[in-house]
Backbone and ligand atoms as CSV (ligand in chain L), in Angstrom:
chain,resi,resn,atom,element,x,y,z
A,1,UNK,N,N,-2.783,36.801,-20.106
A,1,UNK,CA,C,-2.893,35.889,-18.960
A,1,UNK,C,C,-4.333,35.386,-18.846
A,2,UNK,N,N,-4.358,34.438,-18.365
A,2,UNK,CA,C,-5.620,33.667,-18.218
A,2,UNK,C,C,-5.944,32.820,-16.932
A,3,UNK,N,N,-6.733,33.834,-16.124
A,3,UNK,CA,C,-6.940,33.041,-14.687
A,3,UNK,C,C,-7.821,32.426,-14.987
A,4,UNK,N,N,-7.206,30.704,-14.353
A,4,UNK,CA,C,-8.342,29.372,-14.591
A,4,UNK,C,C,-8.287,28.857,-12.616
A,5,UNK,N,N,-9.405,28.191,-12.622
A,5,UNK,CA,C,-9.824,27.711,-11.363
A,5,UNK,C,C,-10.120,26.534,-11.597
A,6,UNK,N,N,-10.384,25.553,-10.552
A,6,UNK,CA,C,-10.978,23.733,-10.608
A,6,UNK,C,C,-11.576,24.314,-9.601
A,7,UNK,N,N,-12.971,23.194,-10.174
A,7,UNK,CA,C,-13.695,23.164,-8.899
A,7,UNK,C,C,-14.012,21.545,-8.095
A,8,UNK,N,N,-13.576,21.584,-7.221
A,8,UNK,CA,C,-13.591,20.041,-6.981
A,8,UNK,C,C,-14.563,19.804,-5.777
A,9,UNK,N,N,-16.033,19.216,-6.715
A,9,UNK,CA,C,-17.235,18.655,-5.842
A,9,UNK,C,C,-16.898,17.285,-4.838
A,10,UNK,N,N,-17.374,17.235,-3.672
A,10,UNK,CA,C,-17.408,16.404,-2.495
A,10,UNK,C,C,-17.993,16.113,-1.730
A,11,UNK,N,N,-18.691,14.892,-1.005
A,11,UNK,CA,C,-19.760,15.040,-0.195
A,11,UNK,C,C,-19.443,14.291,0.906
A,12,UNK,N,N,-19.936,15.290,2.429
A,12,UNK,CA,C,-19.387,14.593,3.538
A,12,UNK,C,C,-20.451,13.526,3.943
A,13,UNK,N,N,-20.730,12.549,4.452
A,13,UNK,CA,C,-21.740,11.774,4.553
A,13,UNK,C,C,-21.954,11.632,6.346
A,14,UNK,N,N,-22.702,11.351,6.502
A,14,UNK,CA,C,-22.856,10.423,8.561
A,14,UNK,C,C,-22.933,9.104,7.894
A,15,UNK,N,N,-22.558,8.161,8.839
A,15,UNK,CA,C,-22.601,6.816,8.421
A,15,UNK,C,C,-23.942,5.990,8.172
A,16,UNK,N,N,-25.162,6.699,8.537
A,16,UNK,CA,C,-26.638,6.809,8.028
A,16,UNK,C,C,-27.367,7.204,6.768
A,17,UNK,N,N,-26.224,8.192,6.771
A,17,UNK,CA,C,-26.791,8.950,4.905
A,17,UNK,C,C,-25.737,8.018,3.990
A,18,UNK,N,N,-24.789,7.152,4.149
A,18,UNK,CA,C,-24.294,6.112,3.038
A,18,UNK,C,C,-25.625,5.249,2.511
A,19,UNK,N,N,-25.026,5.136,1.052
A,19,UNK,CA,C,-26.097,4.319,0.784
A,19,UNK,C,C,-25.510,2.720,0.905
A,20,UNK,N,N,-26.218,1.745,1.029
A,20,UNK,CA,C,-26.045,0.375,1.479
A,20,UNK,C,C,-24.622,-0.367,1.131
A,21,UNK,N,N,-24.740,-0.040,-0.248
A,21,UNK,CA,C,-23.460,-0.557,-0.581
A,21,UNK,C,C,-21.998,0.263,-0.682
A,22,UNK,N,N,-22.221,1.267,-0.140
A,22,UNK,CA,C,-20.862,2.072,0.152
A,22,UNK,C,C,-20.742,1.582,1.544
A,23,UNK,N,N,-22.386,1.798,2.250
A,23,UNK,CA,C,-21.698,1.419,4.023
A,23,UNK,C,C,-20.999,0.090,3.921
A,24,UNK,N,N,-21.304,-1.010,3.156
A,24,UNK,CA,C,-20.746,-2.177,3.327
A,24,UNK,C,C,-19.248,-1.966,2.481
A,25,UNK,N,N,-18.921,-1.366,1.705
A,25,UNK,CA,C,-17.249,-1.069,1.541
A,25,UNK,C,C,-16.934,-0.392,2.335
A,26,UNK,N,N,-17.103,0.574,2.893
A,26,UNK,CA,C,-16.687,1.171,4.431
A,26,UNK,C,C,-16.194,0.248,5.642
A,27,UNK,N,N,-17.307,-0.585,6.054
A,27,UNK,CA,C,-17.235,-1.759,6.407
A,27,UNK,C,C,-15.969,-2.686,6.802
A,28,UNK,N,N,-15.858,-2.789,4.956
A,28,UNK,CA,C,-14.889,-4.285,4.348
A,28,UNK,C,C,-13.357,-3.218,4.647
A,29,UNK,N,N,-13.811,-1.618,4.760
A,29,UNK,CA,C,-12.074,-1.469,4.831
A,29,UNK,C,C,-12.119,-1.284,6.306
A,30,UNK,N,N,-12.843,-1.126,6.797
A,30,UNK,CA,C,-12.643,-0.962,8.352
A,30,UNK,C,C,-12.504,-2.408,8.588
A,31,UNK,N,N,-12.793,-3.746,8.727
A,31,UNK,CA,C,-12.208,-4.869,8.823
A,31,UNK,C,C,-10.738,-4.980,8.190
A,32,UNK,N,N,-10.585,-4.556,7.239
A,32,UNK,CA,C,-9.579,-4.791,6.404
A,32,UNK,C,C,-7.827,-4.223,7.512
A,33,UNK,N,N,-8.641,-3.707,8.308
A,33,UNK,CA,C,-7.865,-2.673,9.099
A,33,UNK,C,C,-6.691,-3.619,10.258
A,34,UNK,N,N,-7.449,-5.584,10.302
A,34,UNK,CA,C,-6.613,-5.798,11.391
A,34,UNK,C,C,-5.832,-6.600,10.804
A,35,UNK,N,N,-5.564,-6.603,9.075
A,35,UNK,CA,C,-4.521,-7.189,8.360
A,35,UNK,C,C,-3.615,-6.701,8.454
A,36,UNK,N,N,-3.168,-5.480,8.722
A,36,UNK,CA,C,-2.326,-4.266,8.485
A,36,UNK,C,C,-1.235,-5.123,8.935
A,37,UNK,N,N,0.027,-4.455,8.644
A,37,UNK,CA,C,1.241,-4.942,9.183
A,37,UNK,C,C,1.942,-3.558,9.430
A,38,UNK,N,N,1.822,-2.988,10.585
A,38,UNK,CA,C,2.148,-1.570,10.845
A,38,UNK,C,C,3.144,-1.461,12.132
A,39,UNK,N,N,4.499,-1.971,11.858
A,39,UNK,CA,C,5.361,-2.109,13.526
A,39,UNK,C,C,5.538,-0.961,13.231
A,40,UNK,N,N,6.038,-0.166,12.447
A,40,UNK,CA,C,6.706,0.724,12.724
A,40,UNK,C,C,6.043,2.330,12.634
A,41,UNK,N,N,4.919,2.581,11.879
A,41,UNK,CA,C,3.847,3.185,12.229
A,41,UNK,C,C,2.858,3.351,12.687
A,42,UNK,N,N,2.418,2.178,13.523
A,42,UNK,CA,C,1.358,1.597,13.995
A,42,UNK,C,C,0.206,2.680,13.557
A,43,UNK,N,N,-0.124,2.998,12.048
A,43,UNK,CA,C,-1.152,3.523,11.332
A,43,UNK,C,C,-1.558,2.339,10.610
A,44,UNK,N,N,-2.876,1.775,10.879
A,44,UNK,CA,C,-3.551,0.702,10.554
A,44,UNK,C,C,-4.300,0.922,9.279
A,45,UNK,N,N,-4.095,0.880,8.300
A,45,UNK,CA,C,-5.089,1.481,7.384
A,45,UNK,C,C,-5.685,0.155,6.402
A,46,UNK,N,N,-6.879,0.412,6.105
A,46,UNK,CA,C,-7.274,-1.205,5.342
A,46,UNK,C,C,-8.096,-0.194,3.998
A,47,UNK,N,N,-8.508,-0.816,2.790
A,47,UNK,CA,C,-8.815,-0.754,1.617
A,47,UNK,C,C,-10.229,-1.539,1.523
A,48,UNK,N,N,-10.853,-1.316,0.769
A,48,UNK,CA,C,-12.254,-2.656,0.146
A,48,UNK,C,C,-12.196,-2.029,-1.561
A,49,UNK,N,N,-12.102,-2.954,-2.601
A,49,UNK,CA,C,-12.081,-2.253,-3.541
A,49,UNK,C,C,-13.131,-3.133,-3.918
A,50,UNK,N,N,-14.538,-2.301,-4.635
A,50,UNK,CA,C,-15.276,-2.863,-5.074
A,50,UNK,C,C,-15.351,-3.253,-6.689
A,51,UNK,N,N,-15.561,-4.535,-7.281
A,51,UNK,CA,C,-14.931,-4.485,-9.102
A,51,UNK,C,C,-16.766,-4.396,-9.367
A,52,UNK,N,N,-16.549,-4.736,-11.061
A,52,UNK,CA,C,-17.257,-4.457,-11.405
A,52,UNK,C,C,-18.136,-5.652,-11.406
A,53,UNK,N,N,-17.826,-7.048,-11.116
A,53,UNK,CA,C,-18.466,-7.923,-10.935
A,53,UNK,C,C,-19.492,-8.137,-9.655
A,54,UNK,N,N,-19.053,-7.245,-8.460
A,54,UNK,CA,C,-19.447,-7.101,-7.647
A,54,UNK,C,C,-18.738,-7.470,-6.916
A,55,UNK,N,N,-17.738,-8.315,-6.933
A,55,UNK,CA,C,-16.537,-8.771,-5.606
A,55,UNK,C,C,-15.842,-7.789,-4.923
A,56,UNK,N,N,-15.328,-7.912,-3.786
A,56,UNK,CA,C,-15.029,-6.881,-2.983
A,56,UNK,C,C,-13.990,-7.583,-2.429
A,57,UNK,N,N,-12.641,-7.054,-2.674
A,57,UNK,CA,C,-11.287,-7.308,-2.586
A,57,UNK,C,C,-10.334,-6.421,-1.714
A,58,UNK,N,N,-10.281,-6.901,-0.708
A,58,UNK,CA,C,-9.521,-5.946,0.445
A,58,UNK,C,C,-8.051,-5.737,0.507
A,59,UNK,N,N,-7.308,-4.866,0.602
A,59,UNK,CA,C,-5.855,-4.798,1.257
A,59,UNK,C,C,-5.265,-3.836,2.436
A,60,UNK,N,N,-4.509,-4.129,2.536
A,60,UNK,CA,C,-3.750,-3.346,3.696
A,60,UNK,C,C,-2.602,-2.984,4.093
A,61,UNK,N,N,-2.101,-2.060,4.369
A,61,UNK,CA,C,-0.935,-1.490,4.584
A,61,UNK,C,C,0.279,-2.335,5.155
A,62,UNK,N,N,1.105,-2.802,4.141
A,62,UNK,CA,C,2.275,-3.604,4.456
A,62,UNK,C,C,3.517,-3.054,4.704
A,63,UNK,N,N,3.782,-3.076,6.072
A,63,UNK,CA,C,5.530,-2.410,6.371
A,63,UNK,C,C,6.484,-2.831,6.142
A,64,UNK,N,N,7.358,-1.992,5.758
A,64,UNK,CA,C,8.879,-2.925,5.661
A,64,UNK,C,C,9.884,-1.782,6.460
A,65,UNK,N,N,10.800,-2.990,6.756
A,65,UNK,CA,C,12.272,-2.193,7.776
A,65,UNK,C,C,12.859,-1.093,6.956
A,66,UNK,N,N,12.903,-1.640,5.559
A,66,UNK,CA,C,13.626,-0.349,4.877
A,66,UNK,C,C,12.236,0.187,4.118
A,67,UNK,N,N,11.942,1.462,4.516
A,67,UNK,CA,C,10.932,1.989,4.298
A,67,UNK,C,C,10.052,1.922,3.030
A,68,UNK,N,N,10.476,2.105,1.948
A,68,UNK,CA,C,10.076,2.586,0.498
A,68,UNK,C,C,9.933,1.025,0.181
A,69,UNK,N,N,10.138,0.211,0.729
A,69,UNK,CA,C,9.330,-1.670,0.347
A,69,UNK,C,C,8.320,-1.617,0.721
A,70,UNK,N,N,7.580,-1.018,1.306
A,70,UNK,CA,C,5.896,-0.716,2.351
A,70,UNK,C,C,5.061,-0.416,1.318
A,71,UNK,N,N,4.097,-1.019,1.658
A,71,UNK,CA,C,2.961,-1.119,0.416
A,71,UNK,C,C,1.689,-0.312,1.035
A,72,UNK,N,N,1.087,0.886,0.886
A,72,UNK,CA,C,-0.414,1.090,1.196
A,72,UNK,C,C,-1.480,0.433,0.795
A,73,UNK,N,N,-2.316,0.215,1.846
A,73,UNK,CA,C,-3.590,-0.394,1.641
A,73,UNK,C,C,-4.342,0.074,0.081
A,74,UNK,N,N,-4.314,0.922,-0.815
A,74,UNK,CA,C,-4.942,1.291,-1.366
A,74,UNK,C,C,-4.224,0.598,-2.272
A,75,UNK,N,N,-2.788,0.443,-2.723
A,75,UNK,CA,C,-2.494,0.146,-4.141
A,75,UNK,C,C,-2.555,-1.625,-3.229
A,76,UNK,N,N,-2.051,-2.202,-2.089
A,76,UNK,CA,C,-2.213,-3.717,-1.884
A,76,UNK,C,C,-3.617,-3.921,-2.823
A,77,UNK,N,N,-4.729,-3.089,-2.264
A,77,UNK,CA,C,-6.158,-3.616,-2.718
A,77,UNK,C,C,-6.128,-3.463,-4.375
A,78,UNK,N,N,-5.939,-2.363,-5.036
A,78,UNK,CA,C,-6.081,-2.477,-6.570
A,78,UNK,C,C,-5.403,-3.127,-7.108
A,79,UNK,N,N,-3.597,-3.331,-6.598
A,79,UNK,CA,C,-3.130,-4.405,-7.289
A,79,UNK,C,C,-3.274,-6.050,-7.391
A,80,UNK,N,N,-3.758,-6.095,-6.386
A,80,UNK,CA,C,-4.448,-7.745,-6.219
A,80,UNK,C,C,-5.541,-7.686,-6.590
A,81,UNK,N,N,-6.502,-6.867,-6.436
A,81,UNK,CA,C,-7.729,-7.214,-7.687
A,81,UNK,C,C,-7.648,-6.695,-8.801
A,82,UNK,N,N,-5.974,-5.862,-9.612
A,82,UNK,CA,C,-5.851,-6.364,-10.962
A,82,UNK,C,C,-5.329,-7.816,-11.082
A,83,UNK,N,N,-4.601,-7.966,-10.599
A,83,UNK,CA,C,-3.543,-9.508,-10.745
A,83,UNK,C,C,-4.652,-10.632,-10.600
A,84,UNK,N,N,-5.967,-10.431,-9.969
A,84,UNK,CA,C,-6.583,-11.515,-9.630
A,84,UNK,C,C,-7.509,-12.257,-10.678
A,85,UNK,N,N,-8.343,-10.159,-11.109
A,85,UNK,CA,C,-9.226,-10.615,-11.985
A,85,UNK,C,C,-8.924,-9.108,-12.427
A,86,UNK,N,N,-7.974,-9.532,-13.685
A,86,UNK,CA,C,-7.541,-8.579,-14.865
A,86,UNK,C,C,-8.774,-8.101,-15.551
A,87,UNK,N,N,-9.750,-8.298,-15.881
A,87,UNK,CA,C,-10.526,-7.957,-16.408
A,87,UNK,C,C,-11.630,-7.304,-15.808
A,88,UNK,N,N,-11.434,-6.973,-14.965
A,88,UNK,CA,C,-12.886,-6.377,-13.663
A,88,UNK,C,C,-12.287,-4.996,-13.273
A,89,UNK,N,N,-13.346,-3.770,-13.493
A,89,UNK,CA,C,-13.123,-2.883,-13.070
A,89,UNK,C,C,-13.513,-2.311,-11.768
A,90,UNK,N,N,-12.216,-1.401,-10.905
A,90,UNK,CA,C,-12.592,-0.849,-9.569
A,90,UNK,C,C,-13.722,0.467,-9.736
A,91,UNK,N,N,-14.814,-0.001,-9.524
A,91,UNK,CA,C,-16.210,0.841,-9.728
A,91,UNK,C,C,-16.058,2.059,-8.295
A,92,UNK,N,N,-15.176,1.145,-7.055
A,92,UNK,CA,C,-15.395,2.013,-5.877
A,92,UNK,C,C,-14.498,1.539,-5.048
A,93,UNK,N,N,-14.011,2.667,-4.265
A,93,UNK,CA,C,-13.186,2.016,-2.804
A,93,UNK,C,C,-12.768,2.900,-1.687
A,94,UNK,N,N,-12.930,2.157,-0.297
A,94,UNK,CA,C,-13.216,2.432,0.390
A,94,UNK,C,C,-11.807,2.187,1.089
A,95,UNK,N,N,-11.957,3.333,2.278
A,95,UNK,CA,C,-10.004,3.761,3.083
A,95,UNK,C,C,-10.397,3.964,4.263
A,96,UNK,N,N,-9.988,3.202,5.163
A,96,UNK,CA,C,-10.125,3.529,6.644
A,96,UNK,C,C,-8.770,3.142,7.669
A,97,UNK,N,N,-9.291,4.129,8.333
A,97,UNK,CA,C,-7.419,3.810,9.161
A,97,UNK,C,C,-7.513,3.569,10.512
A,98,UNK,N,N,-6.718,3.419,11.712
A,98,UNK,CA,C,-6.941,3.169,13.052
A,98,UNK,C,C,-5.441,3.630,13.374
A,99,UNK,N,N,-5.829,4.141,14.851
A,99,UNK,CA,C,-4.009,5.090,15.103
A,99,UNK,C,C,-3.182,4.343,15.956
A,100,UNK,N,N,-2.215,4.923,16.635
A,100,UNK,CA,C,-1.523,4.126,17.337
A,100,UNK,C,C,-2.260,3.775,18.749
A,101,UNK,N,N,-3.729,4.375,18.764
A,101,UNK,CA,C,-4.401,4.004,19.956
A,101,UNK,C,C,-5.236,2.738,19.837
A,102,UNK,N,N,-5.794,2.244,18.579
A,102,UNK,CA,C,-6.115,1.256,18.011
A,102,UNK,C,C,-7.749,1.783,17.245
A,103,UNK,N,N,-8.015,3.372,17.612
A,103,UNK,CA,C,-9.176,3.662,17.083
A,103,UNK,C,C,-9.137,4.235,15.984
A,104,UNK,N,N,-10.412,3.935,15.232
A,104,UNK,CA,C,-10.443,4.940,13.700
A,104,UNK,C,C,-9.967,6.448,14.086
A,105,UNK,N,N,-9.676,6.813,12.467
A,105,UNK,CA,C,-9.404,7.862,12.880
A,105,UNK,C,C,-10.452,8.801,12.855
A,106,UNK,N,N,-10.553,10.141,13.634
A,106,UNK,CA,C,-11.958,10.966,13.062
A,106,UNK,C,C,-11.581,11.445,12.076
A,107,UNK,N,N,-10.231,12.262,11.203
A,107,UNK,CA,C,-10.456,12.950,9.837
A,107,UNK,C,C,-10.468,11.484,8.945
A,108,UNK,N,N,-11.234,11.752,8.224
A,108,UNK,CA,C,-10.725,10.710,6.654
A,108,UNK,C,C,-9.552,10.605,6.463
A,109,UNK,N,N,-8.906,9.615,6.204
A,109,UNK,CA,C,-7.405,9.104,5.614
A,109,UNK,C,C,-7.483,9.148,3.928
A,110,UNK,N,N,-6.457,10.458,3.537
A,110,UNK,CA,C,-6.544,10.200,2.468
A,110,UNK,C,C,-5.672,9.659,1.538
A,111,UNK,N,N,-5.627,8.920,0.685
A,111,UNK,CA,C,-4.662,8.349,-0.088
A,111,UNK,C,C,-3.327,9.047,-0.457
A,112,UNK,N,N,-2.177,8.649,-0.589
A,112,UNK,CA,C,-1.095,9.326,-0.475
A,112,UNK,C,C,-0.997,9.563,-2.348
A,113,UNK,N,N,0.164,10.140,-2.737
A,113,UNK,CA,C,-0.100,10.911,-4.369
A,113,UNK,C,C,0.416,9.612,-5.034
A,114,UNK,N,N,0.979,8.578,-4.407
A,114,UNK,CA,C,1.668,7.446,-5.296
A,114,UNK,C,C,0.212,6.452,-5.408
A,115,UNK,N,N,-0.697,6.637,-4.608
A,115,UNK,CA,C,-1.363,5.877,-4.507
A,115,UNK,C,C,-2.658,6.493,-5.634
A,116,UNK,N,N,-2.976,7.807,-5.955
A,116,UNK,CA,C,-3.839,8.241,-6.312
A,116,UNK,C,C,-3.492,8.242,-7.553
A,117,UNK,N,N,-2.342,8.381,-7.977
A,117,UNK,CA,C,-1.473,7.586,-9.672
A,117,UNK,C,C,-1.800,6.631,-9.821
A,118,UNK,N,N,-1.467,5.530,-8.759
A,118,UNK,CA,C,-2.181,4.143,-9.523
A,118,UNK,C,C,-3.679,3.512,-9.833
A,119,UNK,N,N,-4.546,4.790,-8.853
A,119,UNK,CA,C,-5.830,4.869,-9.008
A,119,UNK,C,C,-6.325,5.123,-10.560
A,120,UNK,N,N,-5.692,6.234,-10.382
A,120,UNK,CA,C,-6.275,6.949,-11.816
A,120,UNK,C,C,-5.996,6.359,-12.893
A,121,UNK,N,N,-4.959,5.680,-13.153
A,121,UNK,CA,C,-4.485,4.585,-13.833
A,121,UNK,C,C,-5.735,3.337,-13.956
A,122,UNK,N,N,-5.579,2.473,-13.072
A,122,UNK,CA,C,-6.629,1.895,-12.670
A,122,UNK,C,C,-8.553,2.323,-13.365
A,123,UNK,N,N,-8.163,3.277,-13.218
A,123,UNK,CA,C,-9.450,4.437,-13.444
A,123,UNK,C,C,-9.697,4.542,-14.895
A,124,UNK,N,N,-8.192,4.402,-15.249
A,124,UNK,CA,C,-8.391,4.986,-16.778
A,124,UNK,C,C,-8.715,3.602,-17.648
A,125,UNK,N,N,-8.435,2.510,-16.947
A,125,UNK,CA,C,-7.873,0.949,-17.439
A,125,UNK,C,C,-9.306,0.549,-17.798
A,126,UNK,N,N,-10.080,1.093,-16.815
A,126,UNK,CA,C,-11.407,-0.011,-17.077
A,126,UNK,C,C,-12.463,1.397,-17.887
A,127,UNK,N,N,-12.063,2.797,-17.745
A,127,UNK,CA,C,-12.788,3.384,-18.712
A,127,UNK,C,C,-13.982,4.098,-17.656
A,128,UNK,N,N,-14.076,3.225,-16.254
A,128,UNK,CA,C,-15.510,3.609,-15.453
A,128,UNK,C,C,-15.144,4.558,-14.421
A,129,UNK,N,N,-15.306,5.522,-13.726
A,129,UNK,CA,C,-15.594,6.355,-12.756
A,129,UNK,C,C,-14.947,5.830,-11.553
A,130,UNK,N,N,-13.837,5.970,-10.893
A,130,UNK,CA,C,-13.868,4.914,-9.465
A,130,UNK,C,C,-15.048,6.355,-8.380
A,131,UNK,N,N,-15.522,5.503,-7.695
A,131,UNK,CA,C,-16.128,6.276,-6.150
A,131,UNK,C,C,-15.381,5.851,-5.152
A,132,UNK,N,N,-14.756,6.947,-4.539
A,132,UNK,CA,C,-13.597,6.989,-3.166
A,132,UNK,C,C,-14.304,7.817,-2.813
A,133,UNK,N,N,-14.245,6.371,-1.017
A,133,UNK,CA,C,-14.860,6.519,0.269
A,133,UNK,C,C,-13.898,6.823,1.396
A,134,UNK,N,N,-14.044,7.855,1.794
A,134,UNK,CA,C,-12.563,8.224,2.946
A,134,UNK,C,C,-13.431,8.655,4.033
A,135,UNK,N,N,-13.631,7.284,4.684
A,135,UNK,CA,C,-14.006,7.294,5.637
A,135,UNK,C,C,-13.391,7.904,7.453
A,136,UNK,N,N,-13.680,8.222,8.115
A,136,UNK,CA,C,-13.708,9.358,9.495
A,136,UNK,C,C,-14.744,8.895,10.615
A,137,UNK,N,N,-14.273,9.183,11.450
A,137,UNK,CA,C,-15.269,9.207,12.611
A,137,UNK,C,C,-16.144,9.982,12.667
A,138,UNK,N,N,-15.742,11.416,12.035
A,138,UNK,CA,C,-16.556,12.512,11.698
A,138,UNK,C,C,-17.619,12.915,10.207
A,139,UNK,N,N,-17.009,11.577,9.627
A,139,UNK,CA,C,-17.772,11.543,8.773
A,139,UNK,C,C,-17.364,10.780,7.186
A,140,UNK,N,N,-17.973,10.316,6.407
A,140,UNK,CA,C,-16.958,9.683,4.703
A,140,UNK,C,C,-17.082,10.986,3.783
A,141,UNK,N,N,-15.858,11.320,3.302
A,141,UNK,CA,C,-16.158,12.268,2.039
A,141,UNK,C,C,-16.251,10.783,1.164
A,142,UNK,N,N,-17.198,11.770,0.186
A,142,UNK,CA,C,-17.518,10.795,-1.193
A,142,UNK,C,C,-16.998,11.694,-2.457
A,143,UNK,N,N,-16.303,11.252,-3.157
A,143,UNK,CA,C,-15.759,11.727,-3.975
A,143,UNK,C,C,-16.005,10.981,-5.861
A,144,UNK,N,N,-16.310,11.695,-6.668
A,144,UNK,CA,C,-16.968,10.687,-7.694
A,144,UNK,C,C,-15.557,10.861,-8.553
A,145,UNK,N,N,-14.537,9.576,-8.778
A,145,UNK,CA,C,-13.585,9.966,-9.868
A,145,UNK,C,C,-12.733,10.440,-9.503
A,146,UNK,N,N,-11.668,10.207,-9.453
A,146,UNK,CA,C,-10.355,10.248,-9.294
A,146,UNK,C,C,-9.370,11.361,-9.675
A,147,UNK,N,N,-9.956,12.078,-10.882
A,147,UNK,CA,C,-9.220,13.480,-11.427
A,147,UNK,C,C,-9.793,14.109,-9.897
A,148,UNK,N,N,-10.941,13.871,-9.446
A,148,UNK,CA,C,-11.450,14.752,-8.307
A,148,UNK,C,C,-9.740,15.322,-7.033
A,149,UNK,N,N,-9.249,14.189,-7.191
A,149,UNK,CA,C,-8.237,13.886,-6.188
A,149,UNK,C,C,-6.954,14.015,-6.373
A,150,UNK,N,N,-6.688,13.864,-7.764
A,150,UNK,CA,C,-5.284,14.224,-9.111
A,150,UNK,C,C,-5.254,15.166,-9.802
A,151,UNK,N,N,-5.945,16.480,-9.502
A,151,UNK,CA,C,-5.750,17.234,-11.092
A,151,UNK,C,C,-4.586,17.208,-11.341
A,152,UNK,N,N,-4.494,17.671,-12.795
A,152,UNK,CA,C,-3.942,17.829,-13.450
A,152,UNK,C,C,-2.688,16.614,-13.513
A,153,UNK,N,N,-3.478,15.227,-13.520
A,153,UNK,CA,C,-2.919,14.071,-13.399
A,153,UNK,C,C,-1.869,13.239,-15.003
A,154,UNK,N,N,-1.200,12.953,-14.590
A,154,UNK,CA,C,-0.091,12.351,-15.637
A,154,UNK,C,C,-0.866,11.373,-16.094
A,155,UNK,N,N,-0.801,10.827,-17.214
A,155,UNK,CA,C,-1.501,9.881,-17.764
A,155,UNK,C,C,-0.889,9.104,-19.458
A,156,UNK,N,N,-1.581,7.932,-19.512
A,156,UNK,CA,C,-1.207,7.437,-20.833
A,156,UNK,C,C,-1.150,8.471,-22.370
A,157,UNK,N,N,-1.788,9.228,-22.292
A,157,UNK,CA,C,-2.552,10.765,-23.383
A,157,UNK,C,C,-0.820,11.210,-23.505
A,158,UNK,N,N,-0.081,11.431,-22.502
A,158,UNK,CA,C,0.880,12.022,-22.782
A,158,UNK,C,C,2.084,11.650,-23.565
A,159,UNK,N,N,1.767,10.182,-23.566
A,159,UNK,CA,C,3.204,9.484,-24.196
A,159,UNK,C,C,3.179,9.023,-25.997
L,1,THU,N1,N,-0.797,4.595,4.372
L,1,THU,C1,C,-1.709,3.884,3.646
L,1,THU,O1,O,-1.686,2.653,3.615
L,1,THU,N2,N,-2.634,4.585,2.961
L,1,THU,C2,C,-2.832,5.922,3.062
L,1,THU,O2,O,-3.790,6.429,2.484
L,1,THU,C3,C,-1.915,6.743,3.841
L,1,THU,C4,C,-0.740,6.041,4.422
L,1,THU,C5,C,0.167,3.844,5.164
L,1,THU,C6,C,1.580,3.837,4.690
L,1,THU,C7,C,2.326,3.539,5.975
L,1,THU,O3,O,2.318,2.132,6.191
L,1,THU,C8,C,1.473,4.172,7.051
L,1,THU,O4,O,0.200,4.378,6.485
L,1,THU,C9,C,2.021,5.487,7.588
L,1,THU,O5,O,2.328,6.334,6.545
């Protein structure tokens, strides 16, 4: 037998210790937040995905009546800035949510497991590191890379 462990590094930030251009994807998903289309969860959540060109491409959580048509802010944002500009990689992105009271939330919102598949995907596409910002009232974890968030993640290697 062979006991193995992960160790998965993380850093909580104040919205002072971000550095400039994370606070401004923080920002772009906290705006991103009053696109939402949330009747039926009224969980507001918005995206900023930063490429590698430097453009910053937002999405947001799209509802549908029959549930499993609902799109999260995280794959709205990566899939429209693949479809947009196929060739630009997501270097970073940023997740912020608002509740049914209309305020952020204080824990970080974290990406759901369908969403952290298409990340890593995403992740693997352009070859570069994504940085996920899960932003809180209480604070952003910063997270470098996406296995951070998937171990032991399914991938192209396997097929
Ligand atoms: N949601 C997101 O958009 N991203 C997350 O990281 C967590 C959940 C959405 C899906 C649904 O519209 C609502 O939040 C409640 O689950």
């Amino acid at each position: 037998m062979e006991r193995l462990a992960l160790h998965i590094p993380y850093v909580r930030m104040a919205e002072d210790e971000l550095a400039p251009a994370d606070r401004r994807l923080v920002e772009s998903a906290k705006k991103s937040t009053e696109t939402s289309y949330a009747p039926y969860s009224h969980f507001c959540v918005g995206a900023a995905a930063l490429l590698t060109s430097g453009e910053t491409v937002c999405g947001s959580n799209q509802e549908n009546a029959a549930t499993p048509s609902g799109i999260c802010a995280e794959r709205c944002a990566v899939s429209y800035a693949c479809a947009r500009y196929p060739d630009a990689g997501v270097v970073a992105i940023a997740i912020a949510a608002r509740d049914a009271t209309g305020a952020f939330t204080e824990r970080p919102t974290p990406p759901c497991g369908m969403c952290r598949q298409v990340m890593a995907e995403t992740e693997a596409r352009s070859g570069k590191p994504m940085r996920i910002l899960l932003y809180g009232t209480s604070g952003t974890l910063v997270i470098e890379g996406v296995s951070a968030l998937l171990p032991f993640g399914f991938d192209g290697s396997f097929l």
